[in-house]
SEKE-138699 format. One line per field, with one value per residue (C-alpha): residue number from 0; residue in three letters; chain; x, y, z. Coordinates in steps of 0.25 Angstrom, whole numbers. Example, Ala and Ser with C-alpha at 12.3 -4.5 7.8 and 13.67 -1.06 7.14 Angstrom:
<nodes>
num: (0 / 1);
residuo: (ALA / SER);
cadena: (A / A);
u: (49 / 55);
v: (-18 / -4);
w: (31 / 29);
</nodes>
This chain:
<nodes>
num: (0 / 1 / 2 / 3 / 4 / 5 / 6 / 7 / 8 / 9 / 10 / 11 / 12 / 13 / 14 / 15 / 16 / 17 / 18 / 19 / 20 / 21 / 22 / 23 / 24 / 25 / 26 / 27 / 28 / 29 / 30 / 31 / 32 / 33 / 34 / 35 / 36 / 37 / 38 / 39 / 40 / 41 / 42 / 43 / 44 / 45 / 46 / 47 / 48 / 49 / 50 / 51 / 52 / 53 / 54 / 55 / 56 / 57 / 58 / 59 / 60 / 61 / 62 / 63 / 64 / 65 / 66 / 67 / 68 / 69 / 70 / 71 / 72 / 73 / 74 / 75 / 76 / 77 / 78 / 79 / 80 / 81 / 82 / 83 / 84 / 85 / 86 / 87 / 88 / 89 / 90 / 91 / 92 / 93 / 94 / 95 / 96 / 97 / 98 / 99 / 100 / 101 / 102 / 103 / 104 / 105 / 106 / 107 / 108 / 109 / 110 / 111 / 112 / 113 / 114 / 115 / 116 / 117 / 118 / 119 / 120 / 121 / 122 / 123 / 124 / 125 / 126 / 127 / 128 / 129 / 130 / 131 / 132 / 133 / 134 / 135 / 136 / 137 / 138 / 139 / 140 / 141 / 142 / 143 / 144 / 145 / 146 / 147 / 148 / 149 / 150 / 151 / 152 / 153 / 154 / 155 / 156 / 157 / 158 / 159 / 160 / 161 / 162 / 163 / 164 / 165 / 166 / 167 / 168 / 169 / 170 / 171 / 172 / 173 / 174 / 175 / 176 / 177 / 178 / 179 / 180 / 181 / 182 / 183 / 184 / 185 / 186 / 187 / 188 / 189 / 190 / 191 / 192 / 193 / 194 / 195 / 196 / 197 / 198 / 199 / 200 / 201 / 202 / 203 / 204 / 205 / 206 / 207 / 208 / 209 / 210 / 211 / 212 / 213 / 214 / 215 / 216 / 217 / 218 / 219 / 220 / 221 / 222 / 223 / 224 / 225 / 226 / 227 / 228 / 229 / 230 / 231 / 232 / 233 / 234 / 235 / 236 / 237 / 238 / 239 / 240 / 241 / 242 / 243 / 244 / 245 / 246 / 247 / 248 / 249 / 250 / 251 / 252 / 253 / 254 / 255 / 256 / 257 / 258 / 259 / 260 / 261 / 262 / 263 / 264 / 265 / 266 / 267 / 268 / 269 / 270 / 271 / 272 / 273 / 274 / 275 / 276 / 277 / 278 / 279 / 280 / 281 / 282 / 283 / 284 / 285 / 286 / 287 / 288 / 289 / 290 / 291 / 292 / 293 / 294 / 295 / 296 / 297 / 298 / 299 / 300 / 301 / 302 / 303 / 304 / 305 / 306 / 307 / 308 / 309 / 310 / 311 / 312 / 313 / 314 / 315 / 316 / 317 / 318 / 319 / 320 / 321 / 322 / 323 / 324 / 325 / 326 / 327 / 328 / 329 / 330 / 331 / 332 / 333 / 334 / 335 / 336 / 337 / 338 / 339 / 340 / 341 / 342 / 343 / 344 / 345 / 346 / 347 / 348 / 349 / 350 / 351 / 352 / 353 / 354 / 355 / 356 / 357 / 358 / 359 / 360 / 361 / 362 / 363 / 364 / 365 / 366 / 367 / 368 / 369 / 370 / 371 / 372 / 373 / 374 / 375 / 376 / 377 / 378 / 379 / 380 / 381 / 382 / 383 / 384 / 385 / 386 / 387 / 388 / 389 / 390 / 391 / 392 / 393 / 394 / 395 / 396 / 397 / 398 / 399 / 400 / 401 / 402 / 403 / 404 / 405 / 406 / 407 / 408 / 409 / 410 / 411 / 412 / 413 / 414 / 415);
residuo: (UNK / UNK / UNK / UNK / UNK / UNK / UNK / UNK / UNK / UNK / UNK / UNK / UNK / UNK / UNK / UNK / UNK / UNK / UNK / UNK / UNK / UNK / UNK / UNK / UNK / UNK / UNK / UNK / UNK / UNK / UNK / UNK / UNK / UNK / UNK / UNK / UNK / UNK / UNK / UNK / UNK / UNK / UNK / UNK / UNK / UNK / UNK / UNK / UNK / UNK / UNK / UNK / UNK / UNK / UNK / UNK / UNK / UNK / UNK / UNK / UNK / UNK / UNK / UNK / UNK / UNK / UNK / UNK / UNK / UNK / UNK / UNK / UNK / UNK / UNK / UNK / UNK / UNK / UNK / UNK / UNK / UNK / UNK / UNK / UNK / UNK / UNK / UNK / UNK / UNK / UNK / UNK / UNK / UNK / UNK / UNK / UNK / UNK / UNK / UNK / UNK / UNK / UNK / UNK / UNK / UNK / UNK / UNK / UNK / UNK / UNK / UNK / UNK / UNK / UNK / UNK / UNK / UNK / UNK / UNK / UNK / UNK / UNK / UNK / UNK / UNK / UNK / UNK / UNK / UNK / UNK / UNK / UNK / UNK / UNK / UNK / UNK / UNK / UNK / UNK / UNK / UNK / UNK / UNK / UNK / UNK / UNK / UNK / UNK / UNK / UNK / UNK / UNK / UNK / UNK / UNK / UNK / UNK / UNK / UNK / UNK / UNK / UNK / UNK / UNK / UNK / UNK / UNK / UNK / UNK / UNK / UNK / UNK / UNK / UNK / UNK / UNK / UNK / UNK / UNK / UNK / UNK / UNK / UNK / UNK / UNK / UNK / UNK / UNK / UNK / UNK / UNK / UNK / UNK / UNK / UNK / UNK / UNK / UNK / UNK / UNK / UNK / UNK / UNK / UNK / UNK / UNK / UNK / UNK / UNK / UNK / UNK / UNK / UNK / UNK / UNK / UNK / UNK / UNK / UNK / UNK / UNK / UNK / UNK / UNK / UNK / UNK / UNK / UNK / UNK / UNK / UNK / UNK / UNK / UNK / UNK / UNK / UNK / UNK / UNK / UNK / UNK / UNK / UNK / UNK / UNK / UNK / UNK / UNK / UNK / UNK / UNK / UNK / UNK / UNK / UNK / UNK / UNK / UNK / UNK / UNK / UNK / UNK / UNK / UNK / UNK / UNK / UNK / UNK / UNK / UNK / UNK / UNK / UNK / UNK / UNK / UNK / UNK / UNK / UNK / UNK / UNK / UNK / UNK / UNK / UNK / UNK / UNK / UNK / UNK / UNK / UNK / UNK / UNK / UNK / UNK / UNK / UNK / UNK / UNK / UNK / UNK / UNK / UNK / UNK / UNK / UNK / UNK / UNK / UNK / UNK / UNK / UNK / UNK / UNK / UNK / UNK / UNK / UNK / UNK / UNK / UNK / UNK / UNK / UNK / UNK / UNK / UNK / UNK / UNK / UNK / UNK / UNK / UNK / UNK / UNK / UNK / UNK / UNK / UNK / UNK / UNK / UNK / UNK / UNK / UNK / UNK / UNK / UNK / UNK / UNK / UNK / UNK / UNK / UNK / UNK / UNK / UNK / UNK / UNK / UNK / UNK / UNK / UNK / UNK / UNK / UNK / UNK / UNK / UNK / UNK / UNK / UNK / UNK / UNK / UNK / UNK / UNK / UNK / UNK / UNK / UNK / UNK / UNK / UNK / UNK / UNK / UNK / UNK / UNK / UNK / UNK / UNK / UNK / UNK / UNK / UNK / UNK / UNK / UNK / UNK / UNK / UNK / UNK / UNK / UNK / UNK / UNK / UNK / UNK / UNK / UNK / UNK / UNK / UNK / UNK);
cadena: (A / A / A / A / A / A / A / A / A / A / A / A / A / A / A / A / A / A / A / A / A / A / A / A / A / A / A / A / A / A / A / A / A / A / A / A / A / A / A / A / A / A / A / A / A / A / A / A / A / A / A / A / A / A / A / A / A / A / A / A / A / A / A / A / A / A / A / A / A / A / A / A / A / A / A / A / A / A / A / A / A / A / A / A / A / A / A / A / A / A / A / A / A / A / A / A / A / A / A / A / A / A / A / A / A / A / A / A / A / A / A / A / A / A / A / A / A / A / A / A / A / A / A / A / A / A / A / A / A / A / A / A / A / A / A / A / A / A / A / A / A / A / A / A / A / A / A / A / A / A / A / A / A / A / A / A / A / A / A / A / A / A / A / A / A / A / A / A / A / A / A / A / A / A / A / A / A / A / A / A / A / A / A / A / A / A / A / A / A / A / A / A / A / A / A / A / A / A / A / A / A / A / A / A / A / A / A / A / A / A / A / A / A / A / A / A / A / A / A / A / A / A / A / A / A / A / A / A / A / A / A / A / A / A / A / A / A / A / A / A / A / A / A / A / A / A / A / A / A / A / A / A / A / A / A / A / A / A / A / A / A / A / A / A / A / A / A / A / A / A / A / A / A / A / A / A / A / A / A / A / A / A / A / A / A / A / A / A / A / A / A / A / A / A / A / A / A / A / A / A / A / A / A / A / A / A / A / A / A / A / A / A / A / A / A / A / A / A / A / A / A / A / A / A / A / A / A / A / A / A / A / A / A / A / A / A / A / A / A / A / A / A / A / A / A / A / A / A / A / A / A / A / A / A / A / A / A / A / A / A / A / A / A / A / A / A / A / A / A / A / A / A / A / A / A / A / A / A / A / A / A / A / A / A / A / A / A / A / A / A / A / A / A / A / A / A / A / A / A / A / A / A / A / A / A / A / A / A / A / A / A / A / A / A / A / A);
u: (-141 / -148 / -143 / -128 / -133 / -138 / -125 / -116 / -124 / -123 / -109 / -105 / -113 / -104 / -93 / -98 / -102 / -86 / -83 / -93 / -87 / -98 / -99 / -96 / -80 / -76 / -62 / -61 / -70 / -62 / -48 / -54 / -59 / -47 / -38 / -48 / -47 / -31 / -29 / -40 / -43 / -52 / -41 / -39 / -26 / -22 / -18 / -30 / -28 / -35 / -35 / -49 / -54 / -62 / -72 / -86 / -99 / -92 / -78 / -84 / -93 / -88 / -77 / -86 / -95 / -85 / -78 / -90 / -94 / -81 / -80 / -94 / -89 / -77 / -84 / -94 / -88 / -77 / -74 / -70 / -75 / -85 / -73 / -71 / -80 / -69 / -61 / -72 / -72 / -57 / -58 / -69 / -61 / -48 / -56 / -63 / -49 / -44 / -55 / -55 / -41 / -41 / -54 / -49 / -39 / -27 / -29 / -23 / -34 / -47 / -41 / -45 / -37 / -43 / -32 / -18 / -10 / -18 / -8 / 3 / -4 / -3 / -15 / -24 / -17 / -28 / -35 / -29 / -31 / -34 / -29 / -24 / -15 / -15 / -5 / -5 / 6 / 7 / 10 / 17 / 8 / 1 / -11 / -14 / -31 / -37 / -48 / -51 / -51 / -51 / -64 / -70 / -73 / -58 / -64 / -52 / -45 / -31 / -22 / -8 / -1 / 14 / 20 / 32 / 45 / 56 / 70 / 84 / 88 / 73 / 58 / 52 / 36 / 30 / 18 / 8 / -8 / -12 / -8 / -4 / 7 / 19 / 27 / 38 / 34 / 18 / 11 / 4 / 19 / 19 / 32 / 39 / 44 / 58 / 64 / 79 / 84 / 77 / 67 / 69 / 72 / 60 / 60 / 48 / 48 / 37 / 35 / 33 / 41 / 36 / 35 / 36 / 48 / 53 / 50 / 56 / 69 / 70 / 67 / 82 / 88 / 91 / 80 / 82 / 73 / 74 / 73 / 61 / 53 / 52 / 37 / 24 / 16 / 25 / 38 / 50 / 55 / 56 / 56 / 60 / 50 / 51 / 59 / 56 / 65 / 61 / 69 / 79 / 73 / 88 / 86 / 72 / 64 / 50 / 43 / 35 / 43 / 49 / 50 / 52 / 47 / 55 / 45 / 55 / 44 / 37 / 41 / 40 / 33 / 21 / 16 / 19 / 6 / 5 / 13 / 10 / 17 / 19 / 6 / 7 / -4 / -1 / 7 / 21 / 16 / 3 / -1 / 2 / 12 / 24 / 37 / 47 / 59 / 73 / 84 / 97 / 103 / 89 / 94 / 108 / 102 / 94 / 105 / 113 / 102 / 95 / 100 / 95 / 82 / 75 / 77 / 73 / 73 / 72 / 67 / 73 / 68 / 64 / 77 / 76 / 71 / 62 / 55 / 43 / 46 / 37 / 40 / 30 / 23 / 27 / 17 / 14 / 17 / 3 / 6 / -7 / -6 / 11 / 11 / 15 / 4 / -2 / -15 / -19 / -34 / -39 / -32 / -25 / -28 / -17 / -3 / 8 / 23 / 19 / 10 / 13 / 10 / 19 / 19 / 29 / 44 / 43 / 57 / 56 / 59 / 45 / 32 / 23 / 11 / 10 / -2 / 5 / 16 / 6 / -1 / 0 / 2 / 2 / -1 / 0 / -6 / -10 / -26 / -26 / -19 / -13 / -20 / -15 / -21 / -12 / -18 / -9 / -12 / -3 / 8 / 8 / 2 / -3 / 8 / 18 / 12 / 8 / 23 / 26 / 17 / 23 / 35 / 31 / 28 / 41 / 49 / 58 / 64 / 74 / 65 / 54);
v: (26 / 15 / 5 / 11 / 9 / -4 / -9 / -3 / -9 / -22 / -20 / -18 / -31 / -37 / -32 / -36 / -50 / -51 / -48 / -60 / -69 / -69 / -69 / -73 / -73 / -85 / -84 / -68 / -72 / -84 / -76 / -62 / -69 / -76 / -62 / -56 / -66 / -68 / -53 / -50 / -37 / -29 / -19 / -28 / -30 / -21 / -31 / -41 / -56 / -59 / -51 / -44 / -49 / -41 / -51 / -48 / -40 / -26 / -25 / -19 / -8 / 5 / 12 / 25 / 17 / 9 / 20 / 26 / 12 / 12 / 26 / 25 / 12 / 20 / 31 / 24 / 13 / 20 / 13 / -3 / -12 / -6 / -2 / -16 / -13 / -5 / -16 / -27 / -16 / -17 / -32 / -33 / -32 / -26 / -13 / -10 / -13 / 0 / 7 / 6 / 8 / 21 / 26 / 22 / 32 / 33 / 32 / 47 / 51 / 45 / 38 / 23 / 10 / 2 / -6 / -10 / 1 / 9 / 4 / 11 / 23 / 35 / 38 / 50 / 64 / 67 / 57 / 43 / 28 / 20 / 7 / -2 / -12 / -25 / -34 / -47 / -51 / -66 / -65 / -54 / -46 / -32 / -30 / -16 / -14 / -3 / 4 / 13 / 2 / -15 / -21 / -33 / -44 / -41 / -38 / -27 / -22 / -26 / -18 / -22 / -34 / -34 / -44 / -44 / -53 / -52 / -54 / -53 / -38 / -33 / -34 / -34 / -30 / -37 / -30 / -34 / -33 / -46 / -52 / -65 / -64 / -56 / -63 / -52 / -60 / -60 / -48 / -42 / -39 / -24 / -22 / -23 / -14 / -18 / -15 / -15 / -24 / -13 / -9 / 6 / 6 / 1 / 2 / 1 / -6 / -6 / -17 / -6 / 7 / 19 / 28 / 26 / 33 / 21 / 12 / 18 / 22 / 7 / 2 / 9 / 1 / -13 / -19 / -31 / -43 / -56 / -68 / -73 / -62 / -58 / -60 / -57 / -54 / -45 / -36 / -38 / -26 / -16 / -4 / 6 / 16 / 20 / 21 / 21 / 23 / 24 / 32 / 25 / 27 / 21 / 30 / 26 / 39 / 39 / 42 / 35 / 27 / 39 / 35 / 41 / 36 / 39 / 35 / 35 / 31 / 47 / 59 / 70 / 80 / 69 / 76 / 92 / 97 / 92 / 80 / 66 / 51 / 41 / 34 / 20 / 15 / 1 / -11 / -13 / -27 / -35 / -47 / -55 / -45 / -52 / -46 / -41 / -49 / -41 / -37 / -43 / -32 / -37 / -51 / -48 / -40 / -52 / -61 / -53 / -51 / -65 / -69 / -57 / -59 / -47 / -38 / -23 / -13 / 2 / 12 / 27 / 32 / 47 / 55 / 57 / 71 / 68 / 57 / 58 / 55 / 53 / 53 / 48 / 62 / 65 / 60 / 71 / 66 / 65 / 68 / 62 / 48 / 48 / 43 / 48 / 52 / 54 / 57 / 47 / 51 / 41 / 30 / 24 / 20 / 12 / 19 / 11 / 14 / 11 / 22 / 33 / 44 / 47 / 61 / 69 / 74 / 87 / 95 / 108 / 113 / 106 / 115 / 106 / 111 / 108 / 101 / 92 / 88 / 86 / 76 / 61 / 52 / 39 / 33 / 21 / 17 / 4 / 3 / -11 / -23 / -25 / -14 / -2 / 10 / 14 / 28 / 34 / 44 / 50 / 49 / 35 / 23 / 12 / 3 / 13 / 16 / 0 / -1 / 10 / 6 / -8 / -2 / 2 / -14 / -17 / -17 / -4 / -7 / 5 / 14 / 14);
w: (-84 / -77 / -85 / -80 / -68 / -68 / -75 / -64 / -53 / -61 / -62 / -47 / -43 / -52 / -45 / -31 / -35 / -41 / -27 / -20 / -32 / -39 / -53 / -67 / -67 / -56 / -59 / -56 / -44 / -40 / -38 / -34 / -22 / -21 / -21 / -10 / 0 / -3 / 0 / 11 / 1 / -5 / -12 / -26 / -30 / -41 / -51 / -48 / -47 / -61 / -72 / -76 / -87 / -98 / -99 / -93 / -94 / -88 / -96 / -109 / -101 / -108 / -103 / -99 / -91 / -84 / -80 / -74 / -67 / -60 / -56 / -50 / -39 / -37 / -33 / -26 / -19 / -10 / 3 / 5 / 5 / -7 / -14 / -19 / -30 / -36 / -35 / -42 / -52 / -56 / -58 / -66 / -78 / -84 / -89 / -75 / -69 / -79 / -74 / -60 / -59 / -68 / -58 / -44 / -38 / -30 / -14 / -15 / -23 / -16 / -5 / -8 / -9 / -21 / -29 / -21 / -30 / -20 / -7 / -14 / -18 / -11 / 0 / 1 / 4 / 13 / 23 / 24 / 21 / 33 / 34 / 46 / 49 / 56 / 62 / 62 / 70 / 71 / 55 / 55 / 44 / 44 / 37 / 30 / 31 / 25 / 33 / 46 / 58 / 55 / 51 / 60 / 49 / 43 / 31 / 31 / 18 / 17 / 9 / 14 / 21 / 27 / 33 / 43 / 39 / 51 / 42 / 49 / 48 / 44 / 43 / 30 / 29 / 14 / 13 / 3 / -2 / 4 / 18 / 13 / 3 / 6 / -5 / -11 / -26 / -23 / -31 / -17 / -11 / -9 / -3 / 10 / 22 / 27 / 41 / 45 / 59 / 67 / 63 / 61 / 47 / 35 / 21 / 13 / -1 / -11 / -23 / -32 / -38 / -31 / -43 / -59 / -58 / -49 / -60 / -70 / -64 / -57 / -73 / -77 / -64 / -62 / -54 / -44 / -45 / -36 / -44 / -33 / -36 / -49 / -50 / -61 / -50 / -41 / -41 / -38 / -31 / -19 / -19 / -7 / -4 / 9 / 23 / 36 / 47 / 63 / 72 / 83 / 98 / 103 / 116 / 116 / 119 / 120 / 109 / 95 / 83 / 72 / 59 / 44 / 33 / 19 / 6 / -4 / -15 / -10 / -13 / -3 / -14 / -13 / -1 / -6 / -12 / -28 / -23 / -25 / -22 / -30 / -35 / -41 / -48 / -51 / -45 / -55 / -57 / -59 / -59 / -72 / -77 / -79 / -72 / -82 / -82 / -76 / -85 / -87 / -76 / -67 / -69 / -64 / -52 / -49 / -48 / -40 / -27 / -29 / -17 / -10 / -1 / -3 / -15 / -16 / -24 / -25 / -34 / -34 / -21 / -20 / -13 / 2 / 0 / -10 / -1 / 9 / 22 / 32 / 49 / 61 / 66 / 79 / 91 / 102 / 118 / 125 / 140 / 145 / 136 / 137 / 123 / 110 / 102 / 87 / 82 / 74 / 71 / 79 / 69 / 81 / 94 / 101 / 106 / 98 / 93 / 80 / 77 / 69 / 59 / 47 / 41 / 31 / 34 / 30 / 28 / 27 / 11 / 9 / 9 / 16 / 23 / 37 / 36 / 26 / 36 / 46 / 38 / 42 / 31 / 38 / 52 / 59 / 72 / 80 / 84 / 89 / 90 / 78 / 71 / 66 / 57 / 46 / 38 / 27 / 17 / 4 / 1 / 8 / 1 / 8 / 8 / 10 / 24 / 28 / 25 / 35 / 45 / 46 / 48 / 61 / 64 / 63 / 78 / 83 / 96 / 93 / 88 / 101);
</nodes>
């Protein structure tokens, strides 16, 4: 038993001194440094910038005992920035990189963001991930931080990165995992969030098929591909996922922003009780997988809309009524303030025509509890100067309420 013990210990100062660089294996130090500092990250990406090798004193440790190694710094090491064990576990080899990922759960499940899959996975049914966003505005780039309130030595996690571009008739919003590298080829592009010329009408697009069935029906379809980005280390497509529409104030009456939100990729059911959204558990390419070659009908589709300047697709969207969709709860006039107000939970701090809460549309067949209806699943305020709390919780993921909350960024004059 003691000898189990010692070994464990030996093994996590291993792990720590990969993360100082020190160590036996320059080269996995040399570029796991390099990755770090490019991203300004402690969340690893899932497909990591060299592949583990098999090599080394702990990648024949029997599968019992690894098993158990890794289950006890899972267990153990629960908030950032000790978490980043975890992550010095999954690159210690391709086998701890199996195990790790078979032992750490969903966000839904234990409510903790490990690997990048873990942006688009759903949040926790009960209480909520917090996360803030700031703004810088001279670039035009908004930065999604996890944690309660900023830290003083910016030593902050980042999980998501957007960047405004201004076009003729719209706004686009790339978002992707690091802040500098909004490339559509690069293999940290996400997805985007479009605007129309007014600002009133956003559609959200992922890099990725919302379901399996998604792929599968899309796989029986021509798919289009531009020439430019066809890529090993990044897809291709878009697919819609969401809609968002504000409400004209043409007369303008007081009163806050309205909006619905219309998430094609979840269905409705998700939030009934033994409902559940979709989960995926890996990005559709990594790196070093080569990109397999379109079809003849591919081909022709290529050349038809090469000249086109942004191409998207779409998988099968859920049916309207089959969709969730979500609207800003209603804020209560305060007499004595003269201002709209919300409770935020302390959460927020500054009055601003940006802040919301999002909560379910509820039609009336459905038998949903109150408490249920009641429930916010995601809000959005300002605390500072550019700063802003974002807090989401299922059936949400990350990126799907960053991409919603940067709608709000956008300018409305016929909406306030």
């Amino acid at each position: 038993m003691r000898s189990t013990e010692m070994s464990f210990k030996s093994i996590v100062r291993e792990l720590r001194e990969m993360r100082d660089g020190i160590g036996n294996i320059s080269r996995r130090r040399v570029e796991g440094r390099h990755w770090r500092n490019r991203t300004r990250s402690h969340i690893a990406p899932d497909v990591a910038p060299f592949e583990p090798s098999e090599q080394g004193q702990w990648a024949n440790l029997p599968p019992e005992l690894l098993f158990d190694i890794i289950s006890r710094v899972e267990e153990s090491e629960t908030t950032w920035p000790a978490r980043k064990v975890v992550i010095f576990c999954a690159s210690v080899c391709k086998s701890w990189r199996e195990v790790t990922k078979e032992i750490v759960r969903t966000p839904e499940e234990c409510g903790r963001l490990t690997f990048p899959i873990s942006l688009k996975q759903p949040g926790p049914r009960e209480s909520p991930i917090h996360c803030f966003i700031k703004r810088d505005s001279d670039n035009s780039v908004y930065r999604l931080y996890f944690g309660l309130t900023p830290s003083e030595d910016e030593s902050d996690k980042l999980l998501l990165a957007a960047r405004r571009i201004r076009r003729a008739t719209s706004t686009d919003f790339v978002i992707s995992l690091v802040a500098d590298d909004f490339s559509r080829a690069s293999k940290t592009y996400l997805g985007k969030l479009r605007s129309n010329f007014l600002g009133t009408k956003f559609t959200i697009y992922d890099s990725q098929p919302p379901s399996v069935a998604s792929i599968q029906e899309r796989s029986q379809r021509s798919r289009r591909f531009c020439t430019k980005q066809v890529s090993v280390t990044g897809t291709a497509c878009n697919y819609i996922i969401a809609n968002i529409s504000y409400e004209l104030n043409v007369l303008r009456t007081r009163g806050p922003r309205r909006m619905h939100c219309v998430m094609h990729s979840i269905p409705f059911s998700s939030i009934q009780e033994g409902g559940s959204a979709p989960t995926p558990t890996s990005f559709p390419r990594s790196v070093g997988e080569k990109a397999s070659p379109p079809s003849v009908s591919d081909s022709k589709e290529t050349a038809k809309d090469a000249s086109s300047p942004s191409i998207s697709s779409s998988a099968v969207p859920l049916p309207l009524q089959e969709s969730l969709v979500l609207k800003n709860k209603s804020p209560r006039w305060h007499e004595q303030l003269q201002c709209w107000c919300l409770n935020f939970r302390g959460r927020v701090t500054v009055a601003s025509v940006k802040n919301f809460q999002l909560v379910a549309t509820v039609a009336s067949p459905h038998n949903i509890p109150a408490a249920e209806q009641e429930k916010v699943i995601l809000q959005f305020g300002k605390i500072g100067k550019d700063i802003f709390t974002m807090d989401y919780r299922y059936p949400l993921s990350a990126y799907q309420a960053f991409a919603i909350c940067l709608s709000s960024f956008d300018t409305k004059p016929v909406c306030e």
